[in-house]
C-alpha positions as CSV (number, residue, x, y, z in Angstrom):
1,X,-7.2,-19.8,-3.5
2,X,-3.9,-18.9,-1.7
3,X,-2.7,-16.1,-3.9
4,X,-5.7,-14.7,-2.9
5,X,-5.0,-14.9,1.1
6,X,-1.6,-13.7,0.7
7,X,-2.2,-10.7,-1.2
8,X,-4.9,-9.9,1.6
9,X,-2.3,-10.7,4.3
10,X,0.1,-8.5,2.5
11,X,-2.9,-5.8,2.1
12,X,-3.6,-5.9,5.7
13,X,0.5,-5.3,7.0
14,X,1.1,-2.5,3.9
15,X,-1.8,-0.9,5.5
16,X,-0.8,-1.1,8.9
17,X,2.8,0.2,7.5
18,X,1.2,3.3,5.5
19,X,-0.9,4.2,8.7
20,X,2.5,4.7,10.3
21,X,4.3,6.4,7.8
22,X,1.5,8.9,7.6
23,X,2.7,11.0,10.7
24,X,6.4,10.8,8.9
25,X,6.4,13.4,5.7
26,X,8.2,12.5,2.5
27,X,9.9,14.0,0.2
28,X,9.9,14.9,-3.5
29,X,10.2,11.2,-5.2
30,X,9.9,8.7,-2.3
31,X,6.5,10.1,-1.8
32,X,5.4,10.0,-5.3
33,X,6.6,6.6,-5.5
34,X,4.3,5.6,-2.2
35,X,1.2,7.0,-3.8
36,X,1.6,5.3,-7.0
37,X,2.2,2.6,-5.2
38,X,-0.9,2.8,-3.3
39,X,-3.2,3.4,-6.3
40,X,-2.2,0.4,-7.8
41,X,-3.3,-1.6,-5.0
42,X,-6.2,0.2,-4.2
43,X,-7.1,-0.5,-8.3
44,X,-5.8,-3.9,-7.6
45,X,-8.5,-4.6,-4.5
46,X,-11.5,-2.9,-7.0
47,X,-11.0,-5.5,-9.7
C-alpha cells in the first residue's frame, strides 16, 4: 500500500530529525508540542 511506505519514509526522516534536535533543549511549549507529537506517532506505529 503506498500510504503505508510513505508514512514509514516520513517515520524514518522525523526520527533522524528528533535524534538531532535532542542535543538542542526546548523550551516551555515548543517542547511539549514535540513530545505530543511524538506519542502520537509512536501510538500510530503500535496500531
Amino acid at each position: 500500500m503506498p500510504a503505508t511506505h510513505s508514512l514509514c519514509v516520513y517515520q524514518c526522516i522525523n526520527t533522524k530529525q528528533t535524534r538531532l534536535r535532542r542535543r538542542r533543549r526546548y523550551k516551555g511549549q515548543e517542547g511539549e508540542n514535540e513530545r505530543q507529537k511524538w506519542k502520537t506517532i509512536v501510538l500510530k506505529k503500535k496500531m
